[in-house]
N, C-alpha and C positions, 0 to 999 in steps of 0.2 A: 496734473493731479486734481487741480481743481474741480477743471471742468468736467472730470470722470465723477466725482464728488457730487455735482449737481445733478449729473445727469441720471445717477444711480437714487438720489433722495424723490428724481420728479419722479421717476415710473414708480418706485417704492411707494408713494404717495398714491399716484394714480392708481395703480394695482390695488392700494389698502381702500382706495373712495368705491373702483368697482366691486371689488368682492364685498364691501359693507353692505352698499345700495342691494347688490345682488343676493346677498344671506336676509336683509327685511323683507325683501318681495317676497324670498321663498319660503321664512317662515312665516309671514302673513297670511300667503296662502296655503300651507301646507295645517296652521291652526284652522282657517277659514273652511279647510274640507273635515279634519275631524271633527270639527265641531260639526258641520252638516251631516257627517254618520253620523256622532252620536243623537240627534235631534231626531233623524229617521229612524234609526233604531228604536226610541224610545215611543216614538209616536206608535209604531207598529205593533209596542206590547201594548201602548195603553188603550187602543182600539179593541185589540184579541179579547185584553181584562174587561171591559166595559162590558159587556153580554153575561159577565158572568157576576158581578159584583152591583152591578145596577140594582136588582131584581132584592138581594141581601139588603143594600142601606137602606133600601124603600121600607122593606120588612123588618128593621133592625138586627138582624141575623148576627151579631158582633164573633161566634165562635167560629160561624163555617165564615168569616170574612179573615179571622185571625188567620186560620188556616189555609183556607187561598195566598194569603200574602205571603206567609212564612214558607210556604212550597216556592215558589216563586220568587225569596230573595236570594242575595248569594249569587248570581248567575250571572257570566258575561261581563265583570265589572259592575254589578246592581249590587250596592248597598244593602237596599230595604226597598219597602213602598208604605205608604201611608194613605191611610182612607178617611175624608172627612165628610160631615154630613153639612147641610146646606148652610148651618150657620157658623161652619168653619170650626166647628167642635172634631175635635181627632177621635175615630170611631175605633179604628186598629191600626196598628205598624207592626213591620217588621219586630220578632222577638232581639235578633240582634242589633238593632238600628239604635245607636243610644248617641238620639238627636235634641236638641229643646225643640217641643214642638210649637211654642208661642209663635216663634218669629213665622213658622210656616202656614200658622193659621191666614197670618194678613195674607198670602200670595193666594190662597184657598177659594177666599170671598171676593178676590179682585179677579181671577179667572171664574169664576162662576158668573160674577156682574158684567162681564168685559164680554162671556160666554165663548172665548177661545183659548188655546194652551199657551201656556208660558213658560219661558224655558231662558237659566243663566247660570253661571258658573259663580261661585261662591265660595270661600274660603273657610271651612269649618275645624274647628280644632288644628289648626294645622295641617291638612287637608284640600287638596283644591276637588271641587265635588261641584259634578252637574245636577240642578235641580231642575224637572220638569214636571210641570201641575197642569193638569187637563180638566175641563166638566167632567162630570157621570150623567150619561143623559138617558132616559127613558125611549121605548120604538116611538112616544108621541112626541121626542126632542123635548121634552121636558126635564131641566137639571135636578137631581137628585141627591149631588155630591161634588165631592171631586177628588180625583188620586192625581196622589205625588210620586215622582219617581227621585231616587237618588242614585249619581253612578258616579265612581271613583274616576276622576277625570285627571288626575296624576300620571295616567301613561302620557297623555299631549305634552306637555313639558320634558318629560323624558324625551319625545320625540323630537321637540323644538329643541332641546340640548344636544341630540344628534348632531341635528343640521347644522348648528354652530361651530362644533368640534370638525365638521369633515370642511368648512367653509375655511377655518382657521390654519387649515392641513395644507387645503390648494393654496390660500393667499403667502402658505411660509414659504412652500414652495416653487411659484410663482415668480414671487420675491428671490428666492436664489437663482432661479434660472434667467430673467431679470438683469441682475448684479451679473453674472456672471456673463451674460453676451454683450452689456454693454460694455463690461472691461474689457471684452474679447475684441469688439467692434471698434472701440475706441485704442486702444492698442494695436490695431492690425491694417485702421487707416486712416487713422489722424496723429496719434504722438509717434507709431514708429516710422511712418514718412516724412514725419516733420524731423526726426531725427538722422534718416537718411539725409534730408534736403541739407537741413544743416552741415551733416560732415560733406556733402560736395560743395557746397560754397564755400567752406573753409580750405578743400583743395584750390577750387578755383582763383580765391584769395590768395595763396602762397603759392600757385604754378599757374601754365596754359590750362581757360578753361574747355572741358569737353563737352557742348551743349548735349550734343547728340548723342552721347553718351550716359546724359542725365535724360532726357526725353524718354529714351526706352525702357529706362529704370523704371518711372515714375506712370507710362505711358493706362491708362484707361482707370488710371485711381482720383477718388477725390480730389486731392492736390492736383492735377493734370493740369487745371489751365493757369494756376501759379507756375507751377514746374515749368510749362512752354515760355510762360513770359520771362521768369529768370535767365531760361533756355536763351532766350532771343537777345537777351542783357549781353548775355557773358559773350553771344557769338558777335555782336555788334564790337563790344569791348575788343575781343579779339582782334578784332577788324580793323577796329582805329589804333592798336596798337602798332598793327604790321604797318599799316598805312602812316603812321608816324615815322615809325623805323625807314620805309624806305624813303620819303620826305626827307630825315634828318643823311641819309645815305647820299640822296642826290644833292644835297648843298654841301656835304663833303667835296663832291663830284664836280661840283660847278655846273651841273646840267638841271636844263629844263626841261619837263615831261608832262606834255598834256596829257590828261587823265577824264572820266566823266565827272567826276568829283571835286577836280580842281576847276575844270572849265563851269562847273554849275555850281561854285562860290565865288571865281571871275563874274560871270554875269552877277549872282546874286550883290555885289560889292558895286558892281557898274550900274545897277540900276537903280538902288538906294527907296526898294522901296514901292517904284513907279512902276505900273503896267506895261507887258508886252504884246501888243497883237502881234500876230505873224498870218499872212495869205499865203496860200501855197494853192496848186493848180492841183494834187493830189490829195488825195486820203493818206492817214498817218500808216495806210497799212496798205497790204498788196495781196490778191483775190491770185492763189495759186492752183494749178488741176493737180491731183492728187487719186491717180486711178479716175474713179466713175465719182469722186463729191470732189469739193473745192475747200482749201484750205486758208484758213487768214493767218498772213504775217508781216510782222514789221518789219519795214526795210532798217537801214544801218542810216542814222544822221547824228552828225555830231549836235546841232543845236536843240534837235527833239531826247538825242538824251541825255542833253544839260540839263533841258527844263525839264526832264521827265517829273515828277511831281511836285514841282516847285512854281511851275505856271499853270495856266490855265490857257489853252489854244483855241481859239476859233479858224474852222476850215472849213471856206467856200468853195465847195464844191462844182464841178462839172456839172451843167443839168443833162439832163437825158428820158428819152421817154421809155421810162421802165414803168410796166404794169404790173400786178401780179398773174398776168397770165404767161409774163417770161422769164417771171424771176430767174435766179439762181438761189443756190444758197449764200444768206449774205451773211457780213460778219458783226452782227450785234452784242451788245458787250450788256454783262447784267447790270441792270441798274441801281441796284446796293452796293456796288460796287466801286463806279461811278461816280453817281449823286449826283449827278451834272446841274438838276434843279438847285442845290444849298448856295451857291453864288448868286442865282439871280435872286432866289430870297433871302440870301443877305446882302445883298444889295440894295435893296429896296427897289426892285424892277416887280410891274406885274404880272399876275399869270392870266391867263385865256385858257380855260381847261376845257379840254373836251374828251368825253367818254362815252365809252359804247356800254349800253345796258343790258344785254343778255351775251355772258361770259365773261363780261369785266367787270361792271356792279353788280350783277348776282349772278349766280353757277347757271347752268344750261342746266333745263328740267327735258324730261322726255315729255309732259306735257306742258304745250305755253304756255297754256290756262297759269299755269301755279305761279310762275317767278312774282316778286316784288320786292320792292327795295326795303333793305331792313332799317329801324330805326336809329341801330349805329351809325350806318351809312350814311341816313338823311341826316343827323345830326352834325357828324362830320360835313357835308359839303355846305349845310347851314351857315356852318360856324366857318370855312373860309372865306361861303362870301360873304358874312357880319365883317370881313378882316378889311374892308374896303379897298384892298387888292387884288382881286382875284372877280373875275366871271366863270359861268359853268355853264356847258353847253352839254346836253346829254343826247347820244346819238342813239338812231337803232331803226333797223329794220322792221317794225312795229309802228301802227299809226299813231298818228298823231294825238289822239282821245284815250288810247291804248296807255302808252307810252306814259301820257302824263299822271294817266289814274295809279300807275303803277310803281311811277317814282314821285311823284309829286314833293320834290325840295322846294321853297321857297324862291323867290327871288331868281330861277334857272332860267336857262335859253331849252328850247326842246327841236332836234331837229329828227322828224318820224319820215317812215317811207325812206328810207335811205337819202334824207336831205331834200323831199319833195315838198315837205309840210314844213316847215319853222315858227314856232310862236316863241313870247318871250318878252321881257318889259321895253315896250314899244314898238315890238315889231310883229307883223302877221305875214308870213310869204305862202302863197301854194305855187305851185312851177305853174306855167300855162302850159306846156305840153302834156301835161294827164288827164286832161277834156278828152282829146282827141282819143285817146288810146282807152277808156274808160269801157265806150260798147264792146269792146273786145275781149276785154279783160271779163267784162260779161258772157259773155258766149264761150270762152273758153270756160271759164267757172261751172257754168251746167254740162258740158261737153268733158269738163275730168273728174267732176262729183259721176255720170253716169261710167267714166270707165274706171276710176278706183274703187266703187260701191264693192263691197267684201274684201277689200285688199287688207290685211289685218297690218294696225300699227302704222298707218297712212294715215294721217290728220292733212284734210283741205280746210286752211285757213284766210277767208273772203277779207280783205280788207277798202277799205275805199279808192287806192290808187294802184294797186297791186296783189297778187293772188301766190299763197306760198305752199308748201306743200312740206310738210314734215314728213319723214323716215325715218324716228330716228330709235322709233319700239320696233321696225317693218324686219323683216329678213334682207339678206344679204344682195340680193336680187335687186330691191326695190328702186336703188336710185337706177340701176341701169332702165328698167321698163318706165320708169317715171321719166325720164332722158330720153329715149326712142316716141313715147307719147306726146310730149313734147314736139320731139322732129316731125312726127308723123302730120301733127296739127300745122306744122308751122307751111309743111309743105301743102297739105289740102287748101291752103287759106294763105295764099301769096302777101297778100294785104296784110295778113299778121305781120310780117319779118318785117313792117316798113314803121310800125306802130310800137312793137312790146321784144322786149329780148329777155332772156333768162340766165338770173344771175342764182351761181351758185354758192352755200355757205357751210355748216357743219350739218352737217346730215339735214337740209332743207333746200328744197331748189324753187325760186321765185320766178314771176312773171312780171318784169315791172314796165312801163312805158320807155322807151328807146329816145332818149335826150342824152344829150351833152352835158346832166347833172347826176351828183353822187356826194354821197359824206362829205367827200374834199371841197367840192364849188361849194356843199352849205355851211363848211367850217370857214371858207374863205367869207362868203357872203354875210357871216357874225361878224368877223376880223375888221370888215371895213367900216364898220360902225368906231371902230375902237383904232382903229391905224397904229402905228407903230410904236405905241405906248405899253402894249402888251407882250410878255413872251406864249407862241402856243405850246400847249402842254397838250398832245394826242395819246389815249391809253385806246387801245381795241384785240381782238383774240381771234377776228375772221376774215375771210379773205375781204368780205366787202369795206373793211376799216385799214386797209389798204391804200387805199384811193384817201384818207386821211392824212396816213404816212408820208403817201407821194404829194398832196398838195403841200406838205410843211418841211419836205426832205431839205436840210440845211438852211431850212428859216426857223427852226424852230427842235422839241425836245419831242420826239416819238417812239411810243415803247409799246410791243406786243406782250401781249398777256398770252404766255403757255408754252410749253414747252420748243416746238417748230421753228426751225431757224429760217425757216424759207419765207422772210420776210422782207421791205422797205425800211422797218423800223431801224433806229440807231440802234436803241437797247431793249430789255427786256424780262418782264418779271417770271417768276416761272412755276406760280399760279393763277389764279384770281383768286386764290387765299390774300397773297399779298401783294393786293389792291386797297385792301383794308389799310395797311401795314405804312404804303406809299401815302393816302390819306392821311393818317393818321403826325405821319413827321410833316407833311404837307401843311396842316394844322398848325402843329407846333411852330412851324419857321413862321407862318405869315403871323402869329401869334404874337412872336417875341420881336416881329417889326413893327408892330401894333401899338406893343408896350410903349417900344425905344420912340416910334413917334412919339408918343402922348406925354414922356418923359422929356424929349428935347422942342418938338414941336416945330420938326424940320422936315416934316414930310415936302413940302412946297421942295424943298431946298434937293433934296433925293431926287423929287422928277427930273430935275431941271439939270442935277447934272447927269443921269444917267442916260447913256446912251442908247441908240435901237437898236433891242432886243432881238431883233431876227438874223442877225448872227450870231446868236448865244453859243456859249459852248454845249458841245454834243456829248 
């Protein structure tokens, strides 16, 4: 009741601040305009009169002046008018006008001195009354006078009273509709769910409870992720009830019954504590055909589901020479899921990170030109390696000059050309096999700028050790002809296929120098500066961050960015939204091992007993 109580006094509040704020503006301005009619109106008679009364004060004419004005008052909300001659002396008024004319003399001789009109709202007997006083001026603009005008300005306030009355109408009513939806609101899904909630846990409380039964109840309302955790309470409960029961049955019984439960509080009780590795020559799962894709499943082991999540397993894998040109589909597990990094960073092990920069630190543009690394981003990878555990190596198909203008983090490793180029603090590598292949990569460059010329949506992008070719605005056609061109060259020109091969990525096909190096040998070739001190940490979203995957497949934590399971990686995030996301807890752990060092001052003590990392858990 309360909090219906509050909630009905803050809108009632806010409702009465908007319609206040709302009712000065509108009578503000809605004074601001009749007074600009009345001010025009006025001016336009006292212009009309000027021609005909100039001509009288000059000549003192006082009767035919009497008469002009008394024709003339009474009209339109017009009071009177009043005519004075230069020294502010009142020559005629209005017969009905029963004004003190003192006070209007001053306003008389200050618009003749001033020589422009004046005009203000004044409160006369009880009366609110617009005064406006103009010169009389002669065809040579010489002043001869000056007339006043008086008009009953009492309808504006009548009108400003309107607008308050119909403002006071909407805010009452406002206000009940208001009151009355929040009662609605509040009653329909917070106290009468909370009401519901209650009378089922007090079944639950005095019988078996029905989770799933509460779930549906409750299912897409407010309360919904209370109701599920309750939900999950009472089935757990359940659980250890029956599991009790039958416990207490079989030591009736005199029999023993291994169970998953009991074997993985056996082990938990036998190990007291201590770590388990376990080797296995397998994967904890098994690559089944299933029609035309391939399915993953776990086999049955009693020790894998003791420890199902109570340990933590490392499994050294079979090597094998899988590309991505033979993949299959493999079976990667999402990495929120996971988390397989939170051990090594709480552990106090390092990381070795390396990311690919177009599709994993920023979205893929249709033009190259645009991408750059955002400031969240740089500040996040900043602020790991401030953490003195962690290196970052940023990869990408993009040169080396390229690459760094566009992410430029602090203190990074940069490996461009797909691992040809590497700089970084103290190291400079170019591969020497891209001398060689260089004049070619020339010759072809003018040879597919002249045969793509009009091809719409084809961007030829020249780089110093390789030549790429975007498709990614082109139509539907374009990689195939961009692929036949290709072939076509390759074949005119035998010596090409011995020099440059082409590698394919998301809608862009490359021309790079033909080595025995890629992403993987330059993530390798960082690693050996750092040896076995480090865990690598691979993120990439294209085929070519593949060759990543396969240089760290069970030395290490490797994850595709995007949807496609046809991958090397263990796991896998399933945007480059959240890449951010992975950053960002990435932060946080090497953060609060920052702390806890600087708190115990046992970082020495950390390295020394931790183990190497390139069996980490996957």
């Amino acid at each position: 009741m309360r909090i219906t109580i509050r909630l009905i006094v803050s809108l009632v509040v806010v409702v009465a601040v908007v319609a206040l704020a709302f009712s000065l503006y509108q009578v503000g301005r809605e004074k601001d305009r009749l007074a600009r009619d009345l001010e025009r109106r006025s001016l336009i008679l006292a212009e009309s009169l000027q021609e005909s009364i100039a001509p009288l004060i000059q000549s003192n004419a006082g009767p035919r002046l009497n008469r002009i004005v008394n024709r003339f008052g009474n009209r339109e909300r017009l009071k009177g008018i009043m005519v004075f001659d230069r020294q502010g002396t009142l020559i005629t008024a209005t017969n009905s006008l029963d004004l003190d004319t003192k006070g209007f003399s001053a306003q008389a001789v200050k618009a003749l001195l001033e020589n422009r009109f004046l005009g203000d709202f004044e409160t006369v007997k009880g009366q609110n009354i617009y005064i406006f006083v103009t010169p009389v001026v002669k065809d040579d603009d010489e002043a001869v006078g000056s007339l006043a005008l008086f008009y009953d300005a009492s309808y504006i306030n009548g009108r400003l009273k309107e607008i308050w009355e119909d403002n006071l109408l909407r805010f009452v009513t406002l206000s009940i509709l208001a009151v009355f939806s929040t009662v609605l609101v509040v009653r329909w899904s917070i106290t009468g769910p909370i009401a519901q909630l209650a009378a089922w846990m007090r079944e639950v409380r005095t019988s078996k409870p029905d989770a799933a039964g509460c779930e549906t109840l409750f299912r897409g309302d407010v309360l919904a992720p209370l109701v599920s955790e309750v939900a999950q309470l009472a089935k757990s409960l359940s659980i250890a009830q029956k599991r009790a029961e039958e416990e207490a049955r079989l030591r009736l019984q005199s029999e023993s019954l291994w169970t998953p439960e009991g074997l993985k509080e056996y082990m938990r009780g036998a190990l007291k504590g201590k770590k388990l590795f376990i080797a296995s020559n397998r994967e904890p799962y098994m690559h089944v055909k299933e029609g035309r894709s391939v399915g993953c499943i776990v086999p049955a082991g009693g020790l894998v589901t003791a420890l199902k999540g109570e340990a933590r397993l490392a499994f050294a894998e079979r090597g094998g020479d899988v590309s991505p040109d033979n993949m299959s589909d493999m079976c990667s597990r999402y990495y929120f899921e996971a988390n397989p990094l939170t051990p090594v960073v709480d552990g106090g092990l390092h990381v070795a990170l390396f990311l690919d920069f177009d599709g994993t630190l920023v979205s893929i543009a249709e033009n190259p030109a645009l991408p750059r690394l955002s400031p969240t981003s740089r500040g996040l990878l900043e602020s790991i390696l401030d953490s003195g555990r962690s290196v970052v190596t940023i990869t990408s198909g993009r040169s080396l000059a390229d690459l760094r203008r566009r992410a430029s983090v602090r203190g990074a490793f940069y490996a461009g050309s797909h691992g040809l180029e590497i700089s970084g603090p103290g190291i400079r590598f170019i591969h020497k096999g891209v001398l060689s292949a260089q004049p070619v990569i020339n010759a072809l460059y003018r040879d597919v700028m002249e045969q793509t010329e009009g091809c719409d949506g084809v961007v030829v992008e020249k780089k110093p050790y390789s030549l790429a070719l975007h498709y990614r605005r082109a139509g539907n056609g374009a990689a195939l002809f961009l692929r036949r061109l290709f072939e076509q060259k390759m074949v005119e020109h035998v010596n090409y296929r011995r020099l440059v091969t082409v590698v394919r990525g998301k809608k862009v096909l490359e021309i790079v120098p033909l080595v025995s190096w890629d992403k993987g040998a330059a993530a390798l070739h960082v690693m050996e500066r750092f040896g076995d001190t480090y865990v690598p940490v691979c993120l990439g979203d294209d085929l070519t961050d593949e060759t990543l995957f396969k240089a760290f497949r069970g030395k290490g934590i490797t994850i595709k960015v995007g949807t496609s399971r046809k991958t090397l990686a263990h796991y896998h995030l399933k945007s480059q939204r959240e890449v951010s996301r992975f950053l960002e807890e990435l932060d946080h752990g090497l953060g609060k091992g920052r702390a806890m060092t600087k708190a115990t001052g046992n970082e020495d003590a950390h390295k020394a007993e931790s183990p190497s990392p390139w069996g980490c858990p996957r």
